[in-house]
KOLGU-366009 format. One record per atom (N, C-alpha, C): chain; residue in three letters; x, y, z; residue number from 1. Coordinates in Angstrom, 1 decimal. Example, Ala and Ser with C-alpha at 12.3 -4.5 7.8 and 13.67 -1.06 7.14 Angstrom:
2
NODE   ch    aa        X        Y        Z     i
NODE    A   ALA     13.2     -5.7      7.8     1
NODE    A   ALA     12.3     -4.5      7.8     1
NODE    A   ALA     13.2     -3.3      7.8     1
NODE    A   SER     12.8     -2.2      7.1     2
NODE    A   SER     13.7     -1.1      7.1     2
NODE    A   SER     12.9      0.0      7.9     2
END
This chain:
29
NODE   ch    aa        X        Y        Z     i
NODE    A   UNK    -30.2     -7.9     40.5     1
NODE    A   UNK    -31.3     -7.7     39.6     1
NODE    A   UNK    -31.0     -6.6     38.6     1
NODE    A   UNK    -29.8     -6.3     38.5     2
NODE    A   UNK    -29.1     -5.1     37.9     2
NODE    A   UNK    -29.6     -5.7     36.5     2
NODE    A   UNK    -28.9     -6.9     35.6     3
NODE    A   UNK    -29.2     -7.0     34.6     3
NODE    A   UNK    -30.5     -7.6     33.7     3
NODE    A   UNK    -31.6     -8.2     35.2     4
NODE    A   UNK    -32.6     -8.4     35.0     4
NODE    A   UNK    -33.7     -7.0     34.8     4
NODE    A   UNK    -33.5     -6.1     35.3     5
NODE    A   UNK    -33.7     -4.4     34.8     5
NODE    A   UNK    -33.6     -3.8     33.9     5
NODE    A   UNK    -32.1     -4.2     33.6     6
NODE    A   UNK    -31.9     -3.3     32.0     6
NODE    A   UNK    -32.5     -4.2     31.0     6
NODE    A   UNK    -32.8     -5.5     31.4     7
NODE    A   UNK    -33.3     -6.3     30.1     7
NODE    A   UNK    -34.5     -5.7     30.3     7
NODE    A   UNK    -35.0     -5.8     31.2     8
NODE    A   UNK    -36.5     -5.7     31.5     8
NODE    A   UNK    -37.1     -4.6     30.9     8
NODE    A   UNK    -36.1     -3.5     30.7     9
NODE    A   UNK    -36.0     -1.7     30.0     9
NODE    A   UNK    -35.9     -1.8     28.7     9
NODE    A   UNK    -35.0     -2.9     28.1    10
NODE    A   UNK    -34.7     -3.1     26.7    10
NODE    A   UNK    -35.5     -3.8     26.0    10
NODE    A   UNK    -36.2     -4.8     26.3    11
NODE    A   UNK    -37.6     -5.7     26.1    11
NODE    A   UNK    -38.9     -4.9     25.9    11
NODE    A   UNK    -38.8     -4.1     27.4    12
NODE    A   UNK    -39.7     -3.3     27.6    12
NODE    A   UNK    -40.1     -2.0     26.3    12
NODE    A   UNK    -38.8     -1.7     25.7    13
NODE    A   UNK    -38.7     -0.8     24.8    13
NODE    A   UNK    -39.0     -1.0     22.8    13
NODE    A   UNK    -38.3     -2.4     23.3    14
NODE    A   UNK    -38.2     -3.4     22.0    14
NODE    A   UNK    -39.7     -4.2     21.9    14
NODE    A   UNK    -40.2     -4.9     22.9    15
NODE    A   UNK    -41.7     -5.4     22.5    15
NODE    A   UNK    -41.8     -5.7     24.2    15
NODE    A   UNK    -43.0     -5.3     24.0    16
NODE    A   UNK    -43.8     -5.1     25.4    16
NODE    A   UNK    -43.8     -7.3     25.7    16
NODE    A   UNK    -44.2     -8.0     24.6    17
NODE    A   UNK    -44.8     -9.1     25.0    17
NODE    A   UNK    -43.2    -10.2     25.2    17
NODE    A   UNK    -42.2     -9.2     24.7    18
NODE    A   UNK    -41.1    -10.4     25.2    18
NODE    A   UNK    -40.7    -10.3     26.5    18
NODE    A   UNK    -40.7     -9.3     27.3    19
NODE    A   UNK    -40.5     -9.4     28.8    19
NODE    A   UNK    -41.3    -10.4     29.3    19
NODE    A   UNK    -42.6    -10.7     28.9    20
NODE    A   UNK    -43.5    -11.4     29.9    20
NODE    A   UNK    -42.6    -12.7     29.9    20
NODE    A   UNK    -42.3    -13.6     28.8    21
NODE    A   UNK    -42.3    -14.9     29.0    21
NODE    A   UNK    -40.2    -15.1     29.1    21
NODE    A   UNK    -40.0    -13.8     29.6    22
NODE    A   UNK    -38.4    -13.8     29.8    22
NODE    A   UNK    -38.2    -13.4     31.1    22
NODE    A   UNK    -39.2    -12.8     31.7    23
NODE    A   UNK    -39.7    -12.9     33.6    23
NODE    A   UNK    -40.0    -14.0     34.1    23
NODE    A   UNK    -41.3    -14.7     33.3    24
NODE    A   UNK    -41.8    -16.1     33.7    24
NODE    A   UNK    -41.0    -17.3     33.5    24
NODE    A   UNK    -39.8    -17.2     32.6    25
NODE    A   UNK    -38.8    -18.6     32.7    25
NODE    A   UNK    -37.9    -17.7     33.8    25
NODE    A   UNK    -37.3    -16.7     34.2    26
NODE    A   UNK    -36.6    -16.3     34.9    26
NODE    A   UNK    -35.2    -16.1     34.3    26
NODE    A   UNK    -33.8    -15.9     34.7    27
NODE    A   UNK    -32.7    -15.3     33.7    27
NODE    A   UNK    -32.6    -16.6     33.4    27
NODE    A   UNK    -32.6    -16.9     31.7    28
NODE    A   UNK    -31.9    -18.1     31.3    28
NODE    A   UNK    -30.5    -18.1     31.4    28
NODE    A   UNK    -29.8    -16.7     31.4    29
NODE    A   UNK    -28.3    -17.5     31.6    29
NODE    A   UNK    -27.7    -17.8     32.9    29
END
């Protein structure tokens, strides 16, 4: 979950509302 974290930090910092629907599909790659 290492790089599901830093996205989650970077989304989180960049726009609050893109983490939601990038959690709810789960890692696309």
């Amino acid at each position: 979950m290492n790089r599901i974290e830093t996205k989650f930090r970077e989304l989180q910092n960049n726009n609050k509302k893109a983490f939601m629907p990038y959690i709810c599909a789960g890692d696309p790659t």
